[in-house]
N, C-alpha and C positions, 0 to 999 in steps of 0.2 A: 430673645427679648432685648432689643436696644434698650437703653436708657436715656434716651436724650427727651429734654422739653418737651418737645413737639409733638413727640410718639405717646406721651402721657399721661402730661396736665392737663386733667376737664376741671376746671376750678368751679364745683358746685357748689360753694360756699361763700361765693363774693359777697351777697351781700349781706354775708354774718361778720365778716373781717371789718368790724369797727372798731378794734383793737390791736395794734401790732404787736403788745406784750402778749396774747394770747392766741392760740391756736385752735381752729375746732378740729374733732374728732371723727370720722368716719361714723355714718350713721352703721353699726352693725346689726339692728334690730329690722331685720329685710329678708323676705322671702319666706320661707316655712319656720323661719327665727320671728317672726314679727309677731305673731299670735300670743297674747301670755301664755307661758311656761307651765307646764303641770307640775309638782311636785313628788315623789313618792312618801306616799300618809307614813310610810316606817323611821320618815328623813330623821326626826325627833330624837326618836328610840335610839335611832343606831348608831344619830352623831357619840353620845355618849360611854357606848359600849366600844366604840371604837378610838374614841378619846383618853377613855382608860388603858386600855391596850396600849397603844401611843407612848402614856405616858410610863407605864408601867414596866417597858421592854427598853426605850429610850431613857430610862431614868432621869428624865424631867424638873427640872426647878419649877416655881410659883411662876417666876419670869417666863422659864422657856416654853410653859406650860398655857400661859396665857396668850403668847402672840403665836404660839403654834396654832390654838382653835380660831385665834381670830385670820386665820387662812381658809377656813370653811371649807375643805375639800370635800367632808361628807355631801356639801349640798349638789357637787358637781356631778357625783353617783346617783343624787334623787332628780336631779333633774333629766340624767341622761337616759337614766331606766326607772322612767315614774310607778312600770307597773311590776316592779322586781316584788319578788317576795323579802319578808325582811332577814331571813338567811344569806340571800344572795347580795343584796344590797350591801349588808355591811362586809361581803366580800371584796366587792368591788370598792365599798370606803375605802377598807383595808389597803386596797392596791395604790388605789388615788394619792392616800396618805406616804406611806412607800414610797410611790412615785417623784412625788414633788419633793420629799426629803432626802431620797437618794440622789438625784439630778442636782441638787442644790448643791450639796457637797463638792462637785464637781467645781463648783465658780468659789466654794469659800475655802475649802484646801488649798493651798499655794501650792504642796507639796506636788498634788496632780495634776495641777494646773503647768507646772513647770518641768515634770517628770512625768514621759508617758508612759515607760516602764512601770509608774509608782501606780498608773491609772487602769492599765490594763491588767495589773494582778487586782487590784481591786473588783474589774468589774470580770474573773477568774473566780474569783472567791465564791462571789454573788450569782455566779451561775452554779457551782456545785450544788445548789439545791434541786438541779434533777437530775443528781447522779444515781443513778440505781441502787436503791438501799441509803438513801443517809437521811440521815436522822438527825433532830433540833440539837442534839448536844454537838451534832460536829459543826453546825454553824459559827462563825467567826465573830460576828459582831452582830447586834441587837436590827439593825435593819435587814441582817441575812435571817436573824431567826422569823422576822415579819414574815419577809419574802415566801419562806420555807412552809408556814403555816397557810399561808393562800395556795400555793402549789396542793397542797393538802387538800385544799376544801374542794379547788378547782377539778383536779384528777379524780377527785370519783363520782363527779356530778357531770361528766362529759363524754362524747364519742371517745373513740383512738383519733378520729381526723381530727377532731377538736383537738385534742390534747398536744395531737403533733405540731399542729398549727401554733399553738399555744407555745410551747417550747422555742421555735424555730423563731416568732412575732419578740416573744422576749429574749431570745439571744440575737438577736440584729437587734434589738433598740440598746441593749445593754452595749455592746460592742460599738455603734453608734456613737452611745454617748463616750465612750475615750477618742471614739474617731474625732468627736466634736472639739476636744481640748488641742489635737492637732490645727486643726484647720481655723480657730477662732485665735492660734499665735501664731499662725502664716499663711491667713486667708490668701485665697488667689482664685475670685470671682470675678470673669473679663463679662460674666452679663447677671443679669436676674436667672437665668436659666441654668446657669452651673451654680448658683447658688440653692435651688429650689432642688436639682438634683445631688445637693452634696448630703453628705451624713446629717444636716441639718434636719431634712426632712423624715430620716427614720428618726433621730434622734429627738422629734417632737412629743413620739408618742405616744399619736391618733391608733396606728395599726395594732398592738398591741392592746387597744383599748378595745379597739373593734373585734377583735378577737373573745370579747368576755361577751360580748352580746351575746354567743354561740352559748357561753355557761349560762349568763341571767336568762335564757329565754328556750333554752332546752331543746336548742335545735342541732339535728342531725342531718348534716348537707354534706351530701358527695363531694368527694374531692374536684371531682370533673367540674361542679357546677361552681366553687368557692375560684378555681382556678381560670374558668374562662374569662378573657378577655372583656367582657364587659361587665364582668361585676370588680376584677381588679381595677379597670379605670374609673369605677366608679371610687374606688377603696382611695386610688392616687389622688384624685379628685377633692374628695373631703378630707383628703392626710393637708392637698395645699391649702385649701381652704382654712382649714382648722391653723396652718401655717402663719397665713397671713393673720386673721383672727387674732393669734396669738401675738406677734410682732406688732399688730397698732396700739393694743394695750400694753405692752409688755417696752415698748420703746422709750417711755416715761421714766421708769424705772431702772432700766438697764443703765442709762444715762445718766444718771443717778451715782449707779452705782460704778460704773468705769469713773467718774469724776474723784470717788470716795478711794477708790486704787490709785490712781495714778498720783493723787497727794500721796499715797502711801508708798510709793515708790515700788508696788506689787507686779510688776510687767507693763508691756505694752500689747496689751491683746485687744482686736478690735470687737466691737460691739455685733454679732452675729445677728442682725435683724434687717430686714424687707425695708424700711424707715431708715436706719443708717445706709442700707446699701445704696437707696434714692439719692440720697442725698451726698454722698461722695462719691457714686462715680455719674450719674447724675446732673453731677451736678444743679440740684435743686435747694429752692429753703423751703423748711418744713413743712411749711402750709402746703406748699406743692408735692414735695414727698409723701403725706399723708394723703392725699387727692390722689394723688399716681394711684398708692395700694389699695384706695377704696375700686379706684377703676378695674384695678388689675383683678380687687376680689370678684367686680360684677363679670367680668371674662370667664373666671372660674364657675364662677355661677350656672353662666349661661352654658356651660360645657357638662356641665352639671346634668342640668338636664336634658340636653340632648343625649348624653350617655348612658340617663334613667331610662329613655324611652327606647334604647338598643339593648335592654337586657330580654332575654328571649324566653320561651317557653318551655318549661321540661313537664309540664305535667300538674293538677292539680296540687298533691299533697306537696313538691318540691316547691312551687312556684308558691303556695302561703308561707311558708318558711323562709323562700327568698324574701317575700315584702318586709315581713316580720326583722330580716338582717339591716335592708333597706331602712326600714324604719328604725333600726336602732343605731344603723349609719347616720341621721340625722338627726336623731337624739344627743350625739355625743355632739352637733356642732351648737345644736340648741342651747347643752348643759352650758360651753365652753364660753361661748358670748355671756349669760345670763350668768353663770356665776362668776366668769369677769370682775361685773358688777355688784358684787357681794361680798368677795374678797377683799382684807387689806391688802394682799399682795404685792396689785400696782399703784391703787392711790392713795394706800394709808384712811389717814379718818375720812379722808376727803370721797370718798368712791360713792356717796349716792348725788354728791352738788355733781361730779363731773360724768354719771350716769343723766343727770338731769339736765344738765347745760352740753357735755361732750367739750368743755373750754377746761385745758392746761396751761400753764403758762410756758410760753415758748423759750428755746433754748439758743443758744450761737451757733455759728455753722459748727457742720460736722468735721471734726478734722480728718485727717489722714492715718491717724494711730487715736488710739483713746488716749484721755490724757487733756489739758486744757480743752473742758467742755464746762457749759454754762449749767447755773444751780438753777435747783428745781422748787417751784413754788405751783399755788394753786390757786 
């Protein structure tokens, strides 16, 4: 995938740009996302039973306590699996919550960020929760004993294929993410292509997540059928989707937050997102960078479905199962857009004005290392 202008600026937004201090946002609410959202009726119940938990095992201040919920990750589990039961559901909060707090760690550590010895015992530790026989007390720290408690819940509501799958999906994203603190302080992406193929892409996520659809929804699929070729590029498919997805919202912020480092004199690590890559090697300004990724998302799109319509026949009972996978493949891109827009995450208070309008206000160009980038308003 070049990067140049010409191969990727469709500027569908011209005639909203009657502000140069502001930038519009990629419409993400397109395709099987466009439809409102269902919820799971448990969303309620469970944020809270899992907000306890949370806080309980993380031993929580008022503070940390409050801008932890105001992240809504339960909503991301009800949107993604509207018809889960509400045992499974707050499985999967469980996980979500985990998720977004282990990963995080990863950018507020200095320690691992700049040691990846210091990052790979860590993400060691975090896998010893499926080592045969171990048990909550030999966990190490309160997000391992999370971990260890969903491994729990998961392993006896599932196949052997599920569970292997399970194992294998979370020891590549874990290992992923230390891959990720290498390659985010000596990036070396000559296109969009080796970037979409670097550890970023398992490090997103999605696979791991798609993997629970198999727990919330109690299906038992052959290995033959999970491994062929068209249901994997379907997998790849919504890993990049959910990718980009992730980079148009998450660009706001990130910039944000290299700004808020690079005063601190914390590294020069570049910004790992689809949005900066446009834009310095690119060479674009934002408005165009953001345009590039909404095109690039419609390309995915379109592959999307053609790779939907390649998935093939095994039989009644395997083939409603498959949909049932399918459909919870597109449930997680559904949640991912939609709670986006729920989240403080990326826009702080501001996330239903810039849900409503899709306008941030724009930054300076991208530089070449993080570090003099422009402040963030709304």
């Amino acid at each position: 995938m070049p990067l140049s202008k010409e191969s990727h600026l469709i500027n569908r937004h011209a005639e909203e740009h009657d502000d140069p201090d502001y930038i519009i946002l990629p419409d993400l609410f397109k395709h099987f996302i466009a439809p409102e959202a269902p919820i799971n009726p448990h969303s309620s119940a469970i944020r809270h039973k899992v907000e306890a938990i949370m806080m309980q095992e993380l031993l929580l201040s008022p503070t940390q306590y409050s801008r932890h919920i105001a992240n809504s990750y339960t909503a991301f589990s009800a949107y993604a699996f509207p018809d889960a039961s509400a045992a499974k559901l707050k499985t999967v909060a469980l996980w979500l919550n985990w998720v977004f707090d282990w990963h995080d760690q990863f950018d507020d550590i200095h320690e691992w960020t700049s040691h990846h010895d210091a990052a790979n015992t860590h993400v060691e530790n975090m896998l010893a929760v499926f080592e045969p026989n171990s048990f909550l007390s030999d966990m190490e720290t309160p997000l391992a004993r999370i971990y260890w408690m969903i491994w729990q819940d998961v392993q006896k509501q599932t196949s052997k294929g599920a569970r292997d799958r399970y194992i294998q999906r979370q020891t590549d994203f874990c290992n992923a993410i230390a891959s990720e603190v290498q390659i985010s302080a000596c990036p070396d992406f000559s296109s969009l292509q080796t970037y979409l193929l670097s550890p970023r892409r398992a490090a997103i996520g999605i696979q791991p997540l798609l993997n629970l659809t198999e727990y919330v929804y109690d299906l038992d699929l052959p290995d033959h059928v999970l491994s062929h070729d068209s249901i994997r590029s379907l997998e790849m498919l919504a890993t990049e989707i959910a990718l980009l997805q992730n980079d148009i919202v998450s660009y706001h912020k990130e910039h944000i937050s290299a700004r808020a480092k690079a005063e601190a004199k914390e590294g020069g690590r570049q910004i790992l997102n689809t949005v900066a890559l446009l834009r310095r090697q690119g060479e674009l300004g934002e408005q165009e960078a953001y345009d590039a990724a909404e095109v690039l998302l419609e390309e995915l799109f379109a592959k999307y479905y053609v790779a939907r319509g390649r998935v093939p026949c095994w039989g009644r009972e395997v083939d409603a199962q498959v949909q049932t996978y399918v459909r919870g493949m597109e449930g997680v891109l559904v949640a991912n857009v939609n709670w986006s827009f729920i989240t403080s995450r990326y826009f702080g208070e501001c996330v239903q004005k810039v849900r409503e309008t899709r306008r941030v206000k724009a930054f300076a160009p991208e530089p070449p290392l993080v570090g003099d980038v422009g402040l963030c308003e709304y």
